[in-house]
N, C-alpha and C positions, 0 to 999 in steps of 0.2 A: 265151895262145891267143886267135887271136882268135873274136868271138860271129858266128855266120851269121844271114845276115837273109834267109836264101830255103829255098826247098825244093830238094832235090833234086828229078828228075821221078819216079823211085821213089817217094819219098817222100809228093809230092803225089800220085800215082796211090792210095797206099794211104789217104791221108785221105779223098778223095774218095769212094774205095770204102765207107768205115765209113759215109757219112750214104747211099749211093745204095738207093732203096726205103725209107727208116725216115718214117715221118713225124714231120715236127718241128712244134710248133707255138710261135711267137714273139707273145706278150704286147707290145704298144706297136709292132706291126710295120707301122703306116701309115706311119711318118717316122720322120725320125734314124738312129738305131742299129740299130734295128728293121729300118729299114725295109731298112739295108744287109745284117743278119745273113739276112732273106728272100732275099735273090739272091744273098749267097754260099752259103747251104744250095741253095737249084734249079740252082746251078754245079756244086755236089757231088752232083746227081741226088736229092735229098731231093723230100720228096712236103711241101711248106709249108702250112701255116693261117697264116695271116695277119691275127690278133686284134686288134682295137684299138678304142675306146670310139667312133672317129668309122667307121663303117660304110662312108661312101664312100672315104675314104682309104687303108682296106684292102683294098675293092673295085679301087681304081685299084692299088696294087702284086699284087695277086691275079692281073689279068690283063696288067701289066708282064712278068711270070713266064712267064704260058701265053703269050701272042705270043711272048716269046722259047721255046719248046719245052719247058717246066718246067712241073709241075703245083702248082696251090694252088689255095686257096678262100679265103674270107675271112668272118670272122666278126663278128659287132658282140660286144664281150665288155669289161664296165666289172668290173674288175678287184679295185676298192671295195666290189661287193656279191656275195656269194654267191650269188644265186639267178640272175644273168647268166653266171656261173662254172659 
């Protein structure tokens, strides 16, 4: 059998629906991986925080998100210390 490597559009509609309204908050969301998992949750209608220890780098995909019609914030948040947690 072969493996599928897409969605159906049913399919995608109902993923999309599980994150729309939830707020997600993504750890190391200034760059990389991070920064990709931020705009695919605001594609899914997620309400993003955008965490990461450099403040301006999460600031710049915070409002990547809101210019494109996606809501997030960003927070300065070093992961290492408790009391920035």
């Amino acid at each position: 059998m072969p493996v599928r490597t897409h969605f159906l559009k049913e399919e995608a509609e109902i993923a999309m629906s599980a994150f729309a309204g939830k707020i997600c908050l993504v750890t190391g969301g200034g760059s990389g991986l991070g920064r990709a998992l931020c705009h695919r949750l605001a594609d899914m209608r997620a309400v993003v925080t955008v965490a990461d220890i450099d403040e301006g780098a999460a600031s710049i995909v915070a409002q990547e998100i809101t210019d494109r019609g996606g809501q997030a914030a960003a927070a300065c948040v070093d992961v290492t210390d408790a009391e920035s947690v």
